[in-house]
C-alpha positions as CSV (number, residue, x, y, z in Angstrom):
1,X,0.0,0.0,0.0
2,X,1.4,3.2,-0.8
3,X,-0.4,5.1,1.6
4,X,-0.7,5.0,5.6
5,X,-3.0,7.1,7.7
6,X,-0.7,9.4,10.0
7,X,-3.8,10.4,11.3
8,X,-7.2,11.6,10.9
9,X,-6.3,14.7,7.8
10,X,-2.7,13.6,6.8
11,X,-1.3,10.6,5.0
12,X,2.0,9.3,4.6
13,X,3.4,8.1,1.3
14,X,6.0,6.2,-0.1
15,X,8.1,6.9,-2.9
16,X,10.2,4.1,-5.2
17,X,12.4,4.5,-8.4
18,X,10.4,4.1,-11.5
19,X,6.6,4.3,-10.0
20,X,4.4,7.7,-9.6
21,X,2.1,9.0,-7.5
22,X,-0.3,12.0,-8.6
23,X,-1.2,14.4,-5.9
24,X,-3.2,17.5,-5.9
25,X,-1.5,20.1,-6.2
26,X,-0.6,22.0,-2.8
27,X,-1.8,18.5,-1.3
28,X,2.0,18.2,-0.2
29,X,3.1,19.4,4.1
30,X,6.4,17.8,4.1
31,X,8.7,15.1,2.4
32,X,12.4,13.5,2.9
33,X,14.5,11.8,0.4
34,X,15.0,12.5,-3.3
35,X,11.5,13.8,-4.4
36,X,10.7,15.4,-7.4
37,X,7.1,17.5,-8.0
38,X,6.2,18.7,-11.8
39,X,3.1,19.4,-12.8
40,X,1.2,17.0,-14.4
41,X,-0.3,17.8,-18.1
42,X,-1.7,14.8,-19.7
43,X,-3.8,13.3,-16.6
44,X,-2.2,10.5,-15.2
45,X,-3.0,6.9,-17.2
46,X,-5.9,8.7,-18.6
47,X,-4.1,10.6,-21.1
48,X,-4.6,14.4,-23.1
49,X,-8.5,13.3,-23.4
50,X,-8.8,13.0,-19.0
51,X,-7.8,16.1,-19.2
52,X,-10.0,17.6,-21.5
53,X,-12.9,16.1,-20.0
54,X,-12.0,17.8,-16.5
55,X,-11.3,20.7,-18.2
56,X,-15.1,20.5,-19.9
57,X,-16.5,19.4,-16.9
58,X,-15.2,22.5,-15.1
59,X,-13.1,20.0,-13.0
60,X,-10.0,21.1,-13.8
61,X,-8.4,19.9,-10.5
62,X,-4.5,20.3,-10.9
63,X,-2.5,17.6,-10.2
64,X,1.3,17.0,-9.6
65,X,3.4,13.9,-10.8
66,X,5.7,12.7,-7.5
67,X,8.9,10.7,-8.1
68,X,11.9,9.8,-6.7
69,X,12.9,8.0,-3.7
70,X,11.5,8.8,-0.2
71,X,8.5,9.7,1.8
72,X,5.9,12.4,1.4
73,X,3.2,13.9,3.8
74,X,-0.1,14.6,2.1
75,X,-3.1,16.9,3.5
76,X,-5.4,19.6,2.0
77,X,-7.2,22.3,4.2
78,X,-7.3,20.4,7.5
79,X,-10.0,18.1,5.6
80,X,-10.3,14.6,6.9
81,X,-8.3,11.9,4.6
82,X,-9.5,8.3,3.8
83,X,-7.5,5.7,2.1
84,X,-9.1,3.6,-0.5
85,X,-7.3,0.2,-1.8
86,X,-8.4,-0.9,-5.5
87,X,-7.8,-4.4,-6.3
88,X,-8.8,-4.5,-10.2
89,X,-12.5,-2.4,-9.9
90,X,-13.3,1.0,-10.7
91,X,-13.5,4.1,-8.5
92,X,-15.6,6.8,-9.0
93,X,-15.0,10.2,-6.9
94,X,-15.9,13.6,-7.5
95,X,-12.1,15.5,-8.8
96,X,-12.1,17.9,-6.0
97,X,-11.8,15.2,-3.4
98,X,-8.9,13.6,-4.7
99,X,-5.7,14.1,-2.5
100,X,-3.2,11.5,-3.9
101,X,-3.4,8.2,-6.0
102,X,-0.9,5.7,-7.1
103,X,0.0,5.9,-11.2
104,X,-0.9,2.7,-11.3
105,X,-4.6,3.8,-11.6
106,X,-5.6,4.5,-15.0
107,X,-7.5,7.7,-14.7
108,X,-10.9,8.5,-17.0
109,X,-13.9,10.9,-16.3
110,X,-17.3,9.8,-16.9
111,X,-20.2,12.0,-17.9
112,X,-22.7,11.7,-14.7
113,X,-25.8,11.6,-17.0
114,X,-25.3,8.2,-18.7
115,X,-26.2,6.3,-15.8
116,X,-28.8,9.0,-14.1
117,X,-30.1,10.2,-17.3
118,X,-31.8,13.9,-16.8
119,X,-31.7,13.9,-13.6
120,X,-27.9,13.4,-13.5
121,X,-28.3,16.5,-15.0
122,X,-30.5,18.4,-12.4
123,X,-28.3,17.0,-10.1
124,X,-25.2,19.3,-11.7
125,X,-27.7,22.8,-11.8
126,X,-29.4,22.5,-8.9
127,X,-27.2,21.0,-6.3
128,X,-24.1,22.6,-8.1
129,X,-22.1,19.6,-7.8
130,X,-20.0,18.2,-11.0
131,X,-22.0,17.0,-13.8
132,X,-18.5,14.6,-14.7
133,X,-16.9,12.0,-11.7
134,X,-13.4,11.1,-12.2
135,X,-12.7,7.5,-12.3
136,X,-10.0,5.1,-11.0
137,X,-9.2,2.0,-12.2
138,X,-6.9,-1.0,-11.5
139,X,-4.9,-1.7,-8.8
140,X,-3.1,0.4,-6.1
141,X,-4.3,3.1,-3.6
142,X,-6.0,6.3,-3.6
143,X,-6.6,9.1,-0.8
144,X,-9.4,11.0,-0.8
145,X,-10.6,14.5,1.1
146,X,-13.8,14.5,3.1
147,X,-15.6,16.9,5.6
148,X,-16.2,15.3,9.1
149,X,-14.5,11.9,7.9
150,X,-15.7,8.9,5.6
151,X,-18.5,6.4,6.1
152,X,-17.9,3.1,3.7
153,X,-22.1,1.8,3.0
154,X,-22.2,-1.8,1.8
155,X,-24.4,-1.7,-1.6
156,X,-26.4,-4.9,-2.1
157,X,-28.7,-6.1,-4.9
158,X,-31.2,-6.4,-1.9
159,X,-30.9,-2.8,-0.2
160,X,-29.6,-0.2,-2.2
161,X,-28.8,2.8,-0.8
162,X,-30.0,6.7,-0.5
163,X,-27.8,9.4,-0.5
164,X,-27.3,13.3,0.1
165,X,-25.6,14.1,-3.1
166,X,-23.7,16.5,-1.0
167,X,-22.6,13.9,1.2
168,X,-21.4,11.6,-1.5
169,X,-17.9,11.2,-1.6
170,X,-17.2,8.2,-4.1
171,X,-18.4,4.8,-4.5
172,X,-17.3,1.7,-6.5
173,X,-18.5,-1.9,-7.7
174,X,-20.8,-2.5,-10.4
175,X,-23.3,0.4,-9.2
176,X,-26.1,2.1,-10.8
177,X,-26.6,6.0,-9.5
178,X,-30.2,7.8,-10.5
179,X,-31.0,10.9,-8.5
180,X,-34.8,11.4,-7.6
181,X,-36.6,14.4,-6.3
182,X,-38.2,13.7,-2.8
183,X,-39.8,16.6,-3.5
184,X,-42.2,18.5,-6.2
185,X,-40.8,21.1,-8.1
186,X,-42.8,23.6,-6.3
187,X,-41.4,22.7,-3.2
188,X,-37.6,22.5,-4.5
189,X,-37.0,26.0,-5.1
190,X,-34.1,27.4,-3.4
191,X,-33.3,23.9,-1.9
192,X,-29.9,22.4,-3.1
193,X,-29.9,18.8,-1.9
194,X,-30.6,16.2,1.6
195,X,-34.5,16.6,1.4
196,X,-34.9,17.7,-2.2
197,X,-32.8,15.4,-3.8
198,X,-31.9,11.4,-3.0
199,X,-29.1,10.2,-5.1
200,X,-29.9,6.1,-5.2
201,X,-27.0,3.6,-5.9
202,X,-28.2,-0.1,-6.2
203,X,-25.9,-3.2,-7.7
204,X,-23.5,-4.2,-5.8
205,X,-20.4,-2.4,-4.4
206,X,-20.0,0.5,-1.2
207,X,-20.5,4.1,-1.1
208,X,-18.3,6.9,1.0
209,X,-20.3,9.3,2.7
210,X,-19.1,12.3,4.5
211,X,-20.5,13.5,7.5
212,X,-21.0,16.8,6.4
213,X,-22.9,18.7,3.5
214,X,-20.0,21.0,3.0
215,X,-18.6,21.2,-0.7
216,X,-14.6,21.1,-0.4
């Protein structure tokens, strides 16, 4: 694993000859050894085309390349940090709550509205959250930033799950997400998510919630 939880809002990570990690940039509080930090400009694994799709998606969440050999602190605002380990699956997360991830990961953005249809688009205008998640796939670790720290929710075909599309952080497994009004339209006005909007992921798979409403 690449990354260790120091503690609650900082993670430590290692550094080896001839592997990268991607951070965000100003993510990094302190480092020793041989460590290099450029800026990144084709988007980790993902290529010129991630990076358009950020860039389209108003995402445009810089990111540094990290190399070398040694060890590197990583935190962002005093938010709380939670390490995810992929073994093979996909990880979807919204771009601004990315702190680190191993290059490993091959990086990709997917447009919210193919799975929730129109109302993956209302969930973009009215709750002002992306309308594009960033995705991780393959193997290796990835920290991500939260408010109030990170719940994991099982997903089962049985129980899916209902979710503050504030709260969401990421989720992963073979997941379906459609956002639902709990309200009429009437009643939505001037209301930006919790009882307006349910975002519902069923399949199988987890979902990270954060214990606050708070956009990073």
């Amino acid at each position: 694993m690449a990354f260790r939880e120091i503690n609650a809002k900082m993670v430590e990570a290692t550094v080896v000859p001839g592997q990268r990690l991607f951070s965000q940039r100003g993510a990094m509080l302190a480092y020793r050894g041989e460590v290099s930090f450029t800026p990144n400009v084709q988007g980790g694994q993902g290529g010129v085309m991630s990076m358009i799709g950020r860039r389209v998606a108003g995402e445009a969440t810089p990111l540094m390349t990290v190399e070398g050999s040694g060890t590197v602190l990583f935190g962002h605002g005093g938010h709380h940090v939670h390490v995810i380990e992929l073994s093979g699956d996909t990880l979807y997360v919204e771009a601004d709550r990315l702190l680190a991830f191993e290059g490993t990961l091959r990086q990709g953005t997917m447009f919210l509205g193919s799975q929730g249809g129109v109302m993956g688009l209302v969930r973009g205008q009215v709750t002002g959250q992306g309308l594009f998640t960033t995705t991780l796939q393959g193997h290796g670790s990835v920290a991500v930033m939260a408010h109030g720290g990170v719940f994991e929710v099982p997903i089962t075909p049985q129980r899916p799950v209902h979710v503050d599309p504030q709260a969401y952080v990421a989720h992963h497994g073979e997941v379906r997400n459609r956002l639902s009004a709990a309200l009429g339209w009437r009643e939505m006005v001037g209301r930006g998510s919790g009882e307006a909007f349910q975002l519902e992921l069923s399949g199988s798979g987890a979902v990270f919630v954060q214990a606050s409403e708070e956009k990073l």
